[in-house]
C-alpha positions in Angstrom: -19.6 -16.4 -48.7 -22.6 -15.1 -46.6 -21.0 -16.5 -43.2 -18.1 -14.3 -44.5 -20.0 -11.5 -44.4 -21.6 -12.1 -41.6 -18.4 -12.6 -39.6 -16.8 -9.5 -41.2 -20.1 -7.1 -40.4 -19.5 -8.6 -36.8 -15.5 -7.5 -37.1 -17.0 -4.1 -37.9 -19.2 -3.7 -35.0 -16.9 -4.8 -32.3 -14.2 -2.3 -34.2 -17.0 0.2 -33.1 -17.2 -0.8 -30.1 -13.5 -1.0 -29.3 -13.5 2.5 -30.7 -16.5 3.8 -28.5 -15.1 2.0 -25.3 -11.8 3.7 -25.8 -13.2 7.2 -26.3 -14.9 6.8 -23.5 -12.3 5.6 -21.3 -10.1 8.3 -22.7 -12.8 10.9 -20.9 -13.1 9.2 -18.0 -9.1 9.1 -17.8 -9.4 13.1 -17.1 -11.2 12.3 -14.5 -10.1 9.3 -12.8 -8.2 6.7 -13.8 -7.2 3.0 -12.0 -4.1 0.6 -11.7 -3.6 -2.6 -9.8 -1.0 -2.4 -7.1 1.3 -4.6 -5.1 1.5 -3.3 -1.7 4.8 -4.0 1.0 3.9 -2.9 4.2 7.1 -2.8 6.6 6.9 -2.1 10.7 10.7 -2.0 12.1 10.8 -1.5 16.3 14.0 -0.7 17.3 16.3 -3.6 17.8 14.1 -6.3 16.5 13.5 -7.8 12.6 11.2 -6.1 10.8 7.4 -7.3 10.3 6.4 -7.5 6.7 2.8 -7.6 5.3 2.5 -8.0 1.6 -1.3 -7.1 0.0 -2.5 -6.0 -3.7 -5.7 -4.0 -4.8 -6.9 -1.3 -6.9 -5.7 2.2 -6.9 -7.8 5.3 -8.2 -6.1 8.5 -9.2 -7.2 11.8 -10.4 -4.3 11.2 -12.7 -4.5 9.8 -16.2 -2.6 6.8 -16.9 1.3 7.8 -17.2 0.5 11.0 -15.2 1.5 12.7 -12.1 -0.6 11.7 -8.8 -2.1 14.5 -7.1 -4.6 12.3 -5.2 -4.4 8.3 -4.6 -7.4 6.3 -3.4 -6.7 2.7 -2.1 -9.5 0.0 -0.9 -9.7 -1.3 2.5 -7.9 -4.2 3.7 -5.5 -4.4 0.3 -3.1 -4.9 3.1 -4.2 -7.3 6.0 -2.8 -10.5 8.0 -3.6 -12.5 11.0 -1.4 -13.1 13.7 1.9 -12.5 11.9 4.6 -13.9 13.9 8.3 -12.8 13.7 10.4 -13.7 16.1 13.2 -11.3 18.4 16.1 -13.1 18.9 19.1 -10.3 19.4 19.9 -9.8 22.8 19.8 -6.3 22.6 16.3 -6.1 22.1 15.6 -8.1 25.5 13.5 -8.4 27.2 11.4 -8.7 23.7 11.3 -12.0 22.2 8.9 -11.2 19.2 6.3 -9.6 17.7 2.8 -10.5 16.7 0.2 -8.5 14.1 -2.9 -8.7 13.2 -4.3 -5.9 11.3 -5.8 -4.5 7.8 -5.9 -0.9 6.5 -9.0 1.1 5.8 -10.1 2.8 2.7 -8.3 6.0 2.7 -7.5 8.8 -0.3 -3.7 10.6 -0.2 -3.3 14.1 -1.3 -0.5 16.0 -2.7 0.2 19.1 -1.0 3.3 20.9 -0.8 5.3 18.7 -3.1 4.4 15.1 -1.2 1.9 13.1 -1.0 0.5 12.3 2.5 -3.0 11.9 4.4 -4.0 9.0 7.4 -4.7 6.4 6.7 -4.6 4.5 10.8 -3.9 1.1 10.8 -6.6 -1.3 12.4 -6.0 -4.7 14.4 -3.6 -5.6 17.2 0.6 -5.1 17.5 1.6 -7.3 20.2 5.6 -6.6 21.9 6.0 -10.5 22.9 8.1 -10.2 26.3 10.2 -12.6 28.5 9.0 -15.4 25.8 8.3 -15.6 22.6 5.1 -15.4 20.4 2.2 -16.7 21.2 2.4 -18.0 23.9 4.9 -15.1 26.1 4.5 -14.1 29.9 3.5 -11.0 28.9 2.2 -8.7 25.9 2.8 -5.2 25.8 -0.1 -4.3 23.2 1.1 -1.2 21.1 -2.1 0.8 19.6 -2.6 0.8 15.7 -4.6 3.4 15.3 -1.3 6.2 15.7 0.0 4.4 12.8 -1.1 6.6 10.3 -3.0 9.3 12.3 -1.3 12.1 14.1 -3.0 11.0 17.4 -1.6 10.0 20.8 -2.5 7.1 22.8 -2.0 6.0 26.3 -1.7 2.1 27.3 -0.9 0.6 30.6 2.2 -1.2 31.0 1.5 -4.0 33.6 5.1 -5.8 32.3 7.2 -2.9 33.0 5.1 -1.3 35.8 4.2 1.6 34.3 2.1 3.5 31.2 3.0 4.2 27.3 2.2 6.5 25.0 2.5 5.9 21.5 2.4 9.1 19.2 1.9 8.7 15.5 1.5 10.8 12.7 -0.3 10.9 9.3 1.6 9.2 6.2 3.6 10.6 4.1 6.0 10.8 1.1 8.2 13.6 2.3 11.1 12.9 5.0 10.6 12.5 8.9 12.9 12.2 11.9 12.0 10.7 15.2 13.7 10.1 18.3 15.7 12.8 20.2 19.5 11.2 20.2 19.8 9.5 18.0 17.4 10.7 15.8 16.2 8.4 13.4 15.8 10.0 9.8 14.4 8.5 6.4 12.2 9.8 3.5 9.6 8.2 1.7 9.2 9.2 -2.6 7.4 8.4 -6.0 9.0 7.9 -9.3 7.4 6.7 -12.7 9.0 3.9 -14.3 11.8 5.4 -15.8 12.4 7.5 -12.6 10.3 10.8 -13.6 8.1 12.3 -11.1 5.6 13.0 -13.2 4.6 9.6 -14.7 4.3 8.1 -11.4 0.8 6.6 -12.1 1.5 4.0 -14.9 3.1 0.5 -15.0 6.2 0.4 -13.6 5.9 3.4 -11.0 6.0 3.2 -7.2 4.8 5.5 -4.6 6.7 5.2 -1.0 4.6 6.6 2.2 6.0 6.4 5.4 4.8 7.1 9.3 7.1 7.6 12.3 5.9 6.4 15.9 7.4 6.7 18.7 7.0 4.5 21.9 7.1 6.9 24.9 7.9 5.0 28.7 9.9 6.2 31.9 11.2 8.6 29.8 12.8 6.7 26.9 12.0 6.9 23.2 11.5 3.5 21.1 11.2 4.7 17.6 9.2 3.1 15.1 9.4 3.4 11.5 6.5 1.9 9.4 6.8 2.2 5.5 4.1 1.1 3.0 5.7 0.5 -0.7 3.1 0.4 -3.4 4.3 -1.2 -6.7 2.1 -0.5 -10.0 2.1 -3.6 -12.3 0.7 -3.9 -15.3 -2.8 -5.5 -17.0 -4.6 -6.8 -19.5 -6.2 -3.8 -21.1 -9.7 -3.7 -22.9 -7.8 -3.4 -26.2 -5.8 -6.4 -26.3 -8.9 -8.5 -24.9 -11.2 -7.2 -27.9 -8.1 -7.4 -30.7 -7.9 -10.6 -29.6 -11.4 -11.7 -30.1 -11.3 -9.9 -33.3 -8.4 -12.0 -34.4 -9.6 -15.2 -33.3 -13.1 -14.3 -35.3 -11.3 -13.5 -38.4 -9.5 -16.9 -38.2 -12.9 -19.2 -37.8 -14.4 -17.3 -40.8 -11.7 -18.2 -42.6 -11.4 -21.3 -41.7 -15.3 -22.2 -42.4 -14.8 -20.7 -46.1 
């Protein structure tokens, strides 16, 4: 009877301490709150396959669990590979052959303002246009800068293959719509939606937030557009509730069992 009570003065302090720990992530939900992601980033050049990169990590929003996002922290390199090789093979897209990437994204916070969400985030690493052969090991690389992916910037880079320069123009990410390209323009729109399709329970289990950056590849006067999309999939976790019911549960069941 005394390890009874024992065990069931112990069931009575960790109730306490459930009940503290979830008051006091209630206040910090008003402040911040996090969620683990699954993160698809997609680059698609014009006449080629499109390069995937899949990541995960830790997202922190001003918004409480279930909410509306109005700002969205995300660690560096969630997403990151090295040397990603896809390879070209439609004729069209000669005299590219494939395309390698290495690269990983830096921390970087979003912010909602006028109805999206949006902010830059520039990629970091190397995008190499594999030409007249394919990846590794082409004639020639036409190396397209990261660092517009994500960042309304505009970078010039010599084009020994082709005899001439490029400049790639980029722009910040957002969730809003863009168009790029002068004919044909290229259009498509990135979003958010909570898990039952709401806007404004985006940040919970089951929600996804959808930026998006256009690029375009400027040489001897053409425009290659480039669409990059980075998908971000909330899933859901073990929460400090069930953890601590369980060990309450599995407590009650050795005290019984010793009686």
């Amino acid at each position: 009877m005394r390890f009874l009570r024992a065990a069931r003065a112990s069931c009575v302090l960790l109730v306490a301490a459930l009940l503290f720990a979830l008051d006091a992530s209630y206040a910090a939900a008003a402040r911040a709150a996090a969620l683990p992601f699954e993160a698809t980033l997609v680059i698609q050049l014009a006449n080629t396959a499109p390069i995937t990169v899949h990541g995960a990590g830790i997202a922190v929003s001003n918004a409480a669990i279930g909410g509306r996002v109005e700002t969205l922290a995300l660690p560096s390199a969630a997403i990151a590979t090295d040397g990603l090789v896809v390879p070209v093979t439609d004729p069209a897209a000669a005299p590219i052959q494939g395309l390698q990437l290495t690269m990983h994204n830096p921390a970087a916070t979003f912010v909602r303002g006028g109805g999206t969400l949006g902010g830059t985030m520039p990629l970091a690493g190397t995008f190499k246009v594999c030409l007249f052969g394919s990846c590794p090991t082409a004639v020639s690389n036409l190396i397209v800068p990261l660092t517009p992916f994500g960042s309304a910037v505009a970078v010039a880079t010599s084009n020994a293959a082709l005899g001439g320069m490029n400049t790639v123009y980029g722009a910040p990410w957002t969730t809003g719509t863009v168009a790029i390209g002068l004919s044909p323009t290229v259009t498509t729109m990135g979003g958010a939606h909570g898990p039952l399709g709401g806007a404004s329970s985006t940040f919970a289990p089951g929600g996804q937030i959808q930026l998006i950056v256009p690029v375009s590849i400027v040489s001897f006067n053409a425009i290659v557009p480039v669409i990059t999309t980075l998908t971000l999939d909330f899933v859901p976790e073990p929460t400090t509730f069930v953890l601590l019911a369980s060990g309450i549960v599995a407590l009650g069941l050795g005290a019984r069992r010793r009686v």
